[in-house]
N, C-alpha and C positions, 0 to 999 in steps of 0.2 A: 416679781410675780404677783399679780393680782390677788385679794383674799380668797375670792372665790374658783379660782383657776387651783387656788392650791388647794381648797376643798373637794376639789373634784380628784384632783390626782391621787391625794389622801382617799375618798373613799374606791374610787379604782384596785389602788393594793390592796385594801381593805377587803373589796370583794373576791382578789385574784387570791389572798391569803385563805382565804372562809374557803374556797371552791378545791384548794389545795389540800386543806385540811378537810373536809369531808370528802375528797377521793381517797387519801389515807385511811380513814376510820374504815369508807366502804371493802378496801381492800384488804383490811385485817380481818374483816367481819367475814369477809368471803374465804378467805384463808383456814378461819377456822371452824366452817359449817362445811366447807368443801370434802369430799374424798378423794380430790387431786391435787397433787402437789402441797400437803397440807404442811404449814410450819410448823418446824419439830418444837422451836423456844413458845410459840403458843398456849402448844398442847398441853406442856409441860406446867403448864401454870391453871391448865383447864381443871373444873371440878364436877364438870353437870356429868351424872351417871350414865347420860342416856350417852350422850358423843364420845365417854369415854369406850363403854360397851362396842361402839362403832370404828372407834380407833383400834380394839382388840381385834375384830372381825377382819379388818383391812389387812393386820400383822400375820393372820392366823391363813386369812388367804394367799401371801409371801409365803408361808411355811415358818414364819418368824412367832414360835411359841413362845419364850424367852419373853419377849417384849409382850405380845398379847396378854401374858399373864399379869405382865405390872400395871398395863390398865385396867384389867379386870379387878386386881388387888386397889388399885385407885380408888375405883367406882364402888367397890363394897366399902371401903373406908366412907365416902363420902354419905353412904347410902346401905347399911348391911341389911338391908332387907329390899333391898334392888334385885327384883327375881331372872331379868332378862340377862343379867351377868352373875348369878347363878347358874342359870342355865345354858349360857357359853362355855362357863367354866367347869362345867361338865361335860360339855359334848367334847372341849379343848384336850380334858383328863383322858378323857375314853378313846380318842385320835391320837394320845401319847403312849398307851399302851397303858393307865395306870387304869384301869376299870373298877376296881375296889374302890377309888378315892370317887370316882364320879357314880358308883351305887350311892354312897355315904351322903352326897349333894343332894342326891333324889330323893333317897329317905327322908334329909330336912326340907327339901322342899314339898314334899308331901306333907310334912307335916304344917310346915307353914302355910303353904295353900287352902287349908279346907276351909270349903264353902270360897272360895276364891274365882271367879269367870275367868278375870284376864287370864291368857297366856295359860288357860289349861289344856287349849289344846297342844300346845307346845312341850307341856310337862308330859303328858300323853305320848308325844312320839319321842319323847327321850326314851322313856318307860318302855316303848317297844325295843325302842334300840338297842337297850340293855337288858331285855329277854323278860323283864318284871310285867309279866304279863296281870299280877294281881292288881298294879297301879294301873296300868293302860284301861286295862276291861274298867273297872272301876270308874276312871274318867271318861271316858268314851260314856257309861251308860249314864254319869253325873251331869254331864254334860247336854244328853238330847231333852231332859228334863227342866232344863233352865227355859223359861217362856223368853227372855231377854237373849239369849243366844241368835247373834248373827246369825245369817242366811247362807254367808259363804261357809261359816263355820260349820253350820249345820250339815252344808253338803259334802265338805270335805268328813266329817265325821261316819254320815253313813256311809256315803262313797267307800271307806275304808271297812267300816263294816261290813258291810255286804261282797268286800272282796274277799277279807279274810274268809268270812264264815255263808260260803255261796247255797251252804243247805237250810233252808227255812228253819226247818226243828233246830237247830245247831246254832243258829242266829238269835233265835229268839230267848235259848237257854242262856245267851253268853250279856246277850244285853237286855235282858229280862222282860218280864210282860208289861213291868209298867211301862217298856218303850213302845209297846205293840202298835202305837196310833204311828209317832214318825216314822218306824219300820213300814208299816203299811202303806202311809202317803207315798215314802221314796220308793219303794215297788211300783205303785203306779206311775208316780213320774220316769221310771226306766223301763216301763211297760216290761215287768218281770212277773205276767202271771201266775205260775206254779209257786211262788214266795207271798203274792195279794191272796191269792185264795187259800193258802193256808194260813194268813195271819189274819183274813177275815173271820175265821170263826176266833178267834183269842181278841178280836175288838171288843170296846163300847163301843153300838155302832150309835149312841147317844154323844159321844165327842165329835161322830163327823158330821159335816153339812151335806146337803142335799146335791150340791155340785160333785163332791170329791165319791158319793154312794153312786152317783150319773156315770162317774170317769168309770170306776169299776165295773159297773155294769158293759161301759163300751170295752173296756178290757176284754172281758169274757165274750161278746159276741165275736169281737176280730181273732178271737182266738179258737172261734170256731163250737165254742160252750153256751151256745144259744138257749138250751131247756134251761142249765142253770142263772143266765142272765134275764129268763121272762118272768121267772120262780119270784128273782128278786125285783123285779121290776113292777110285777104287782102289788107288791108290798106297799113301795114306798108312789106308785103312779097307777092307782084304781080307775078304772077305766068299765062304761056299762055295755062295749062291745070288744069285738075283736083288735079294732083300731081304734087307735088314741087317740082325743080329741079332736074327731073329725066336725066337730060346729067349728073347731077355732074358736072358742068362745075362752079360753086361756093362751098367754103367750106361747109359740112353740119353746118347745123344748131344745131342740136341736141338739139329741142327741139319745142314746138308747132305743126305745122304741117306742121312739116320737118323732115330729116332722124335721128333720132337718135338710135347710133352706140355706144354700150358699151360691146366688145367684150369679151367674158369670158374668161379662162386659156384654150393656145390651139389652139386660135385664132388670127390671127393679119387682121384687117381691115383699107384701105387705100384707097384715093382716087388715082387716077394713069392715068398717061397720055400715052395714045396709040398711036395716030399720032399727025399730026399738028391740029388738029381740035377736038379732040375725045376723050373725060376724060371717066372714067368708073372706077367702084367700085370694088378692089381688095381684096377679101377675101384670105387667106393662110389657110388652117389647117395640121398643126407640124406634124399629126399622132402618137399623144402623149394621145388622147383620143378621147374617143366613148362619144363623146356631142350631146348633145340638143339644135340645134341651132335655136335660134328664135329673138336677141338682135340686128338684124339689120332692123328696120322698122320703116312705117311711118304710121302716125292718118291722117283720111282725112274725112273729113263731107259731106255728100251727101245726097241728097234730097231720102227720102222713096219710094219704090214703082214705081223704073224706072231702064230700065238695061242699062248698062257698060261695056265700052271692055278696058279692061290693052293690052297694046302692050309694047316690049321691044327687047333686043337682049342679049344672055347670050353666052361664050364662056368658057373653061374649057382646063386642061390639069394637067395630073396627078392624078383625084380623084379616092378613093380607096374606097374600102367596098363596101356593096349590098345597102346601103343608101346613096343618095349624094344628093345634096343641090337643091332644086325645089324654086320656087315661088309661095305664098299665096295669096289669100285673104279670108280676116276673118270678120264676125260682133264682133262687139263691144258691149254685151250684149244685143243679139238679135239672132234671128231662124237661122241666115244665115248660112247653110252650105257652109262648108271652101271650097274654088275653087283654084285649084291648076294646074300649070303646069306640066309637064312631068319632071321627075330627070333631072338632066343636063347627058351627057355622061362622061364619064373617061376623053376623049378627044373630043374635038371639037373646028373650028372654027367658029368665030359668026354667032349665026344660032339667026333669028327672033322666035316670039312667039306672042302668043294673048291668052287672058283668057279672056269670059264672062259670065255675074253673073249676077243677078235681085237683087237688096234690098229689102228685104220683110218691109211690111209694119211696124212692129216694130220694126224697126231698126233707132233707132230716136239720137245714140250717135255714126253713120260714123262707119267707117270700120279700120282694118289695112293690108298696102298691106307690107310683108315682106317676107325674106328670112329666108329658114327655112330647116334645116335638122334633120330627126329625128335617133334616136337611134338605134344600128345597134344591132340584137340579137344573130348572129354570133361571132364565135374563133375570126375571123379577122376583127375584130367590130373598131379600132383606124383610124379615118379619118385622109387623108394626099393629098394634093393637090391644086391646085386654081381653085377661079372660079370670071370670071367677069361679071358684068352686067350693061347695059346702056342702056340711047333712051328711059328711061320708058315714059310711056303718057296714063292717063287717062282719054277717054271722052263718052259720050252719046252713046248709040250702039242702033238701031231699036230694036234688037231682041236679046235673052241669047241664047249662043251657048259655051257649056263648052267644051276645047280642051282638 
């Protein structure tokens, strides 16, 4: 045989040896990270706390306590202050009927834990499970105070909160007032009025932003508490008429009672600058569809049984079809017949406008003044064109005179 015929053959086994022995290695390695079919001679030589804790969990789901407990007794050896096999080893006691020995574990882990994040919330529902409601409340309220507390965390915490203790006063007592701001938020994220507006007064309402004071406010109007969401509305969104920024000379809001602008397919809506002085609201439609246009408008509270004059300035150019885009005003679950503007023209430069209206007397949840175009029942029904409008201002009028 050649030298180098036999070099080759030589590194051949060579490499069929290498390929054999790293399928081995991967195979043990997989053996003992696996939760199926794991080797028992492995295990038995295993020390890391965390897989032995997992090997207990496996036994314990067999119904094989006997053995779960000898890895739990592993894992402490290797690790006695290994809390997650503490804390098997007590939920294990308390499933065995020995509930005295698994109070005993709580107690030390209570004490061991303080000031501890990881894994409190887990100490926590031990704590419930075994009735010590003085450690549970404890952690629970230790917990919403951590700035570094997960998200999930946090939500499984109130979640649990607010089922236990579904009465605001009784919430608040058990997880105290320094929790009052995340008690608060998670009310609004579960739109649970009667819980936001009583923990609204026990706010700083110096810890909330300006978005989360907005959510509240739309809390209250969908809930039909319009006097007290304008109350608040003023406050924090000063305004020198009836209607909120009607130059458009600030971003909308969208939301409260301000413009909110959520334009359907079809639609492009912007706010846009005219001269040096003069913002005004830029509608497009594509002329890609015969829409329902009603998604640009704003809620505004106003006192029953007094009339109003809307003034404004609209301009256009381009719009098509025998329907083009007017100005409303509407009640808000009340008698008021809709008052409305004249269309806009195809074209035009800015031409002024005025609408007045009486609120009848039950009209107790404001009005919405919005732009609105209705549905064309014509061939040539696809709207296409702009329309601008600004300068809105709504105030006190002697007398209703509908234009």
């Amino acid at each position: 045989m050649r030298p180098y015929n036999l070099l080759r053959f030589l590194l051949f086994f060579g490499l069929i040896a290498l390929m054999l022995y790293q399928l081995r290695v991967a195979l043990i390695a997989q053996t003992a990270y696996s939760n199926i079919a794991v080797n028992k001679t492995i295990k038995e030589y295993q020390s890391e706390p965390r897989l032995l804790v997992e090997y207990s969990k496996e036994n314990i789901l067999q119904g094989d306590h006997e053995n779960a407990r000898k890895w739990l007794k592993k894992a402490l050896q290797a690790n006695p202050v290994y809390i997650p096999a503490w804390l098997t080893l007590a939920e294990l006691e308390n499933d065995s009927g020995n509930t005295a020995r698994s109070l005993e574990i709580l107690e030390y882990l209570d004490r061991l834990m303080e000031g501890v994040l990881r894994w409190r919330w887990e100490k926590a529902m031990l704590a419930y499970l075994l009735g010590r409601e003085d450690i549970f409340k404890a952690d629970l309220s230790w917990l919403l105070q951590q700035e570094n507390l997960s998200r999930p965390t946090q939500k499984k915490v109130l979640d649990f909160a607010f089922s236990l203790w579904p009465e605001p006063v009784e919430l608040l007592q058990e997880m105290g007032k320094k929790n009052s701001v995340p008690l608060f938020l998670h009310a609004l994220r579960i739109k649970n009025r009667e819980t936001a507006e009583f923990l609204w007064a026990e706010v700083d309402h110096t810890q909330l932003e300006k978005r989360q004071i907005l959510t509240y406010i739309n809390l209250l109007i969908n809930n039909q508490k319009i006097n007290e969401a304008a109350l608040l509305w003023k406050e924090y969104y000063p305004a020198d008429n009836l209607l909120y920024n009607g130059s458009f000379s600030i971003p909308p809001v969208k939301g409260g009672f301000g413009w909110r602008i959520w334009p359907p397919e079809g639609v492009e809506v912007e706010v846009q600058k005219q001269d040096v002085a003069k913002m005004a609201l830029h509608i497009h439609f594509n002329g890609e569809q015969n829409i329902h246009f009603h998604q640009t408008r704003q809620t505004i509270s106003l006192p029953s049984g007094q009339n109003f004059i809307l003034k404004g300035e609209m301009r256009s150019k381009g719009l098509t079809t025998d329907q083009r885009p007017f100005i409303e005003v509407a009640g808000r679950d009340c008698s008021l017949q809709s008052a409305t503007t004249e269309m806009a023209e195809p074209d035009q430069d800015w031409t002024p406008f005025s609408l007045n209206f009486t609120l009848p007397e039950d009209c107790h949840q404001g009005v919405e003044v919005r732009v609105r175009r209705l549905p064309s029942k014509k061939i040539d029904s696809l709207i296409s064109g702009d329309l601008w409008v600004t300068n809105l201002s709504l105030q006190n009028a002697p007398s209703p005179t509908l234009q």
